[in-house]
N, C-alpha and C positions, 0 to 999 in steps of 0.2 A: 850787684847788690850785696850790702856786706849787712850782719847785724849791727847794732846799737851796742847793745850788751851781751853778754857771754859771762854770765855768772856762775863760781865752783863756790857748792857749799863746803863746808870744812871737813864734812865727812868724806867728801869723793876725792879733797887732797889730803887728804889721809888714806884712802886707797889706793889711790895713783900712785903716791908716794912709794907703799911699798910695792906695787905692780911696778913700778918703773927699775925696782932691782933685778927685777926677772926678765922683763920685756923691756928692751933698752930702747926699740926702735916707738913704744907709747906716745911719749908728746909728740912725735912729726906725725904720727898715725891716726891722731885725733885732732891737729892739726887739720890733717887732709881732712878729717871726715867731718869738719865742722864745715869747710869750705866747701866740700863737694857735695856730701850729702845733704847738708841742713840747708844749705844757701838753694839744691833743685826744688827740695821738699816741700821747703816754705816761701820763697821766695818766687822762684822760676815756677813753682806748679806742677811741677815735673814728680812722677810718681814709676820708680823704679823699683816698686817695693822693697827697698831697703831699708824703712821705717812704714813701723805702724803704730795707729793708736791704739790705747788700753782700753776699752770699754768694760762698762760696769763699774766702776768706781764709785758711783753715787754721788760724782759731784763734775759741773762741768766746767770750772775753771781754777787753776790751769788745766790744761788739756793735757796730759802726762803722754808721751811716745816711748818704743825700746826700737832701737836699732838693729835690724835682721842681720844685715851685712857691715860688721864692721873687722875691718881685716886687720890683721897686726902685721907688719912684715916681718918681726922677728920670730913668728913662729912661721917657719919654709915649707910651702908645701901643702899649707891646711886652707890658704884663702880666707875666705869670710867663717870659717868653721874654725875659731880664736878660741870659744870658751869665755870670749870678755863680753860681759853683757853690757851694754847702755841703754839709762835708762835714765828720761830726763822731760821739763815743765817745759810747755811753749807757752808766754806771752806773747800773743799778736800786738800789743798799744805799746 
């Protein structure tokens, strides 16, 4: 099961943009972690606490999630402890 869509609003490529001069291995690493993480998460069911939801926001939809574990591989060594936070809307429809 794959998504529909996969929307970046203009501000996140504008970050990525310039995070991608630092961290070269970025778009394959967010790549993976759309296929891997978002397709268990939401899809599969599957809860590997590597995403959680935001509570408290005062509003319930979208539902907003931050990614616990999201690894970079261009930085060696650290794992899921990147420093790159995600943070992103789930439309279920």
């Amino acid at each position: 099961m794959t998504f529909r869509d996969v929307i970046k609003l203009p501000e996140f490529e504008k970050d990525l943009k310039r995070l991608r001069k630092k961290y070269k291995s970025l778009d394959d690493d967010l790549r993976i972690f759309i296929k891997a993480q978002l397709v268990l998460y939401h899809k599969e069911g599957i809860d590997n606490r590597g995403i959680v939801r935001i509570p408290g926001l005062g509003f319930e939809y979208p539902k907003l999630y931050k990614a616990r574990k999201f690894a970079c591989r261009y930085l060696k060594g650290r794992g899921s402890q990147t420093g790159i936070r995600v943070i992103y809307a789930y439309f279920d429809k």
